[in-house]
N, C-alpha and C positions, 0 to 999 in steps of 0.2 A: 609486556605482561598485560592481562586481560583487567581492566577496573571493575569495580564494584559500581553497579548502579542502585544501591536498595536508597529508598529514599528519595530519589528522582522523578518530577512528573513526567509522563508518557501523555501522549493525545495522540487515541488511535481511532482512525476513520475504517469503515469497513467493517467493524467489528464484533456485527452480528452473526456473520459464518466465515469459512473460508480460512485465506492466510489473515483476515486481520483478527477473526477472534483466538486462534491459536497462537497468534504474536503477542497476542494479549495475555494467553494464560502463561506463555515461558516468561516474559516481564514480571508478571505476578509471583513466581516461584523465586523473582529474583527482588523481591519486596518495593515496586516499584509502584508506586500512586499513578493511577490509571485513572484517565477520562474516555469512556468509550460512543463513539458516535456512528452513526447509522440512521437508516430511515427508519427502523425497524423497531418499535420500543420492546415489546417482547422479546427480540429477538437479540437486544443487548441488554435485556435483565438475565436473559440466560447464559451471556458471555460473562456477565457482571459473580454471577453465581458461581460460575466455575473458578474465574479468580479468585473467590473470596475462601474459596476451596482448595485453591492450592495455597492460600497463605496469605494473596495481598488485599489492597484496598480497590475497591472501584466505584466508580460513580457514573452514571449512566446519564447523557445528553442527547437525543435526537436530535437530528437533522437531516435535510439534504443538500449533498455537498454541490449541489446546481446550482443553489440558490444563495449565492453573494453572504445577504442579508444575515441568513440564517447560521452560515460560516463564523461570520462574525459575531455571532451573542454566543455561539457556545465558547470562542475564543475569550472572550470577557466575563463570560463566568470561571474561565481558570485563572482568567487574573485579579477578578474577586476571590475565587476559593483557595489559591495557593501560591499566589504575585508572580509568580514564574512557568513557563514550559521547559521543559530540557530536551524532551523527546518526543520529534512530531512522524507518526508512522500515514506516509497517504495510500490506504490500503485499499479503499474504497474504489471499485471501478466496475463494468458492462460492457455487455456485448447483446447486439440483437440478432436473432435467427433469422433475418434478412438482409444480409452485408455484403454481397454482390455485387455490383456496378449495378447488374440488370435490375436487381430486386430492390436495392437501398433507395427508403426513401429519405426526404429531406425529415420529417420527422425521427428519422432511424440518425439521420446522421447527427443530426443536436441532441438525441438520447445521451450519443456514445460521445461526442466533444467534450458535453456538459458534464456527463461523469466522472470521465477519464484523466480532463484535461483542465477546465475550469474548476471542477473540483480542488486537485492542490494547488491549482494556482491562489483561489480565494484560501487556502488552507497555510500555505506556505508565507504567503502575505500577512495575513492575520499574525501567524506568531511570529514575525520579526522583529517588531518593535519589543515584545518582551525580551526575546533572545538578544538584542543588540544589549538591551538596557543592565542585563543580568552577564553580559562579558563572553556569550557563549552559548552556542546547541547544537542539534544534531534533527535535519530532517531527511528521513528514508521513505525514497520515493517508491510505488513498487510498479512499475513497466511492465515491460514483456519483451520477450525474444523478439517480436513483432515492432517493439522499439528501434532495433538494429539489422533485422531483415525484416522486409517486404513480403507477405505471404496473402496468395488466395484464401488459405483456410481462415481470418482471422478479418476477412475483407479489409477495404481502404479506408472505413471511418477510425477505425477501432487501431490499425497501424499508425495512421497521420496522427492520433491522440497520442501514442505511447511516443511513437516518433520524437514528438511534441513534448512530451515529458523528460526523454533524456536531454530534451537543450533546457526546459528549463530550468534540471537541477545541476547543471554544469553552470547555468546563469548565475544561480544564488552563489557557487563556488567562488564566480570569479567577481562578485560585487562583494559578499560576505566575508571573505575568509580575513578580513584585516579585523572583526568582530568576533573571530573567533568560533562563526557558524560554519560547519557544511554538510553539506547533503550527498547521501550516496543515492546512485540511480541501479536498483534491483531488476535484472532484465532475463527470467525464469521462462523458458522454452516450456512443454504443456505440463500443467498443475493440476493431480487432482481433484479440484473442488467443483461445489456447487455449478460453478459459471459454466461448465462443461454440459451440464443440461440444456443450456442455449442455441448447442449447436445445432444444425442443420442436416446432420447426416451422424445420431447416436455413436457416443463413444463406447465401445465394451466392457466389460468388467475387467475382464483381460488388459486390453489396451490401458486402461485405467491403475492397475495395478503395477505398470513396466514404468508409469510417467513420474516426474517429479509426485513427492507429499507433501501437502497443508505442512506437517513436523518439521521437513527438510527445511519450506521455507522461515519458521519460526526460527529455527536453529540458525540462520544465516542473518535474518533479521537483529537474534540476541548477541550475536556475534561482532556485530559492525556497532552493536549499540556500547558493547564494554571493550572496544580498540579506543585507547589515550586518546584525548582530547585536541592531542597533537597533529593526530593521522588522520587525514582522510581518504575515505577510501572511495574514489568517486562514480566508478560504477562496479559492476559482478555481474558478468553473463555468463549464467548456469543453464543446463538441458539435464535432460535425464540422460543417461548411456546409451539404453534404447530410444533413439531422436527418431522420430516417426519421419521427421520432413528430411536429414540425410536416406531414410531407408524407403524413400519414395519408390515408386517402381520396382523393386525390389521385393519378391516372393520369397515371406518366411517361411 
């Protein structure tokens, strides 16, 4: 049976657009104390707002998850404002419109490391120490298809980070789970959001419409977050039905 999380604190990275502000809002319908982070401050006073709109609480920390430092103070402000994390969502991730072998530069490629990959690493780090001390949590990584297949459309910085991401929320599994933490690894074939403007060769409106939704991945995210404390569920490779990279070469 599915648990009740109202009352639980959330730390969600990303959560200015996309799937981490819509993870945000179905948490919030589910009375869930939210801490929303981003680089973006407007753009999680607006995620912040919608929460508060559907019912829950939220509170609004900026940062960039590149930077170590900064990871760490907003972690230490939820353990001044609430002594505990329950639920760490690392939603927060990029891609740059040059990720080609040919075109990647070394700049393009520490964008998308830093983002991708050191982001919840400093994220995941940060809240262990409360989660050990508290008997228990739950951190949902969000990957990509690109985690577990290798693709040209998504270039090689942007794969080796997601790559990189399912070993290291298999890592926490297997050092964590005598604590009572673990981490599922979300590994969502194309999403319609935002990041899709990045690409290199316009996605359709069409095409856009056929792919996973921002909702689908909220729903999947609230999902994993109210399965018993018992269960983990360590990774979820999702596509859309219409999988554009099965229907490659292939004349609709």
């Amino acid at each position: 049976m599915l648990r009740s999380i109202e009352g639980e604190v959330a730390w969600i990275t990303g959560a200015g657009s996309g799937i981490g502000q819509v993870a945000a809002v179905a948490f919030a319908r589910e009375g869930v104390k939210l801490v929303l982070t981003g680089r973006r401050a407007e753009a999680l006073e607006e995620t912040a707002k919608l929460c508060r709109e559907a019912g829950g609480a939220a509170s609004v920390a900026p940062a960039d998850m590149a930077r170590a430092a900064e990871v760490e103070a907003v972690c230490e402000t939820i353990r001044s404002e609430y002594g505990r994390c329950d639920i760490l969502v690392n939603s927060a991730g990029l891609n740059v419109p040059k990720r080609s072998w040919q075109e990647l530069s070394t700049d393009g490629i520490d964008t998308v490391i830093a983002a991708d990959l050191n982001g919840p690493f400093y994220a995941s780090r940060a809240v262990l120490p409360m989660m050990r001390q508290q008997g228990g949590g739950l951190i949902i990584q969000i990957s990509s298809w690109a985690g577990r297949y290798v693709s040209k459309l998504t270039g090689p910085a942007y794969a080796a980070a997601k790559h990189g991401l399912v070993a290291l929320s298999e890592s926490l599994n297997q050092e964590e789970c005598g604590h009572g933490i673990r981490s599922c690894c979300i590994c969502p074939g194309e999403v319609a959001t935002p990041i899709l403007d990045k690409r290199p060769v316009p996605v359709t409106a069409e095409d856009r419409a056929r792919m996973l939704q921002a909702e689908d991945m909220a729903e999947t995210i609230l999902f994993v977050a109210r399965m018993p404390a018992s269960v983990c569920l360590n990774e979820i490779l999702m596509s859309p039905t219409w999988n554009r990279g099965y229907l490659e070469g292939i004349k609709l």
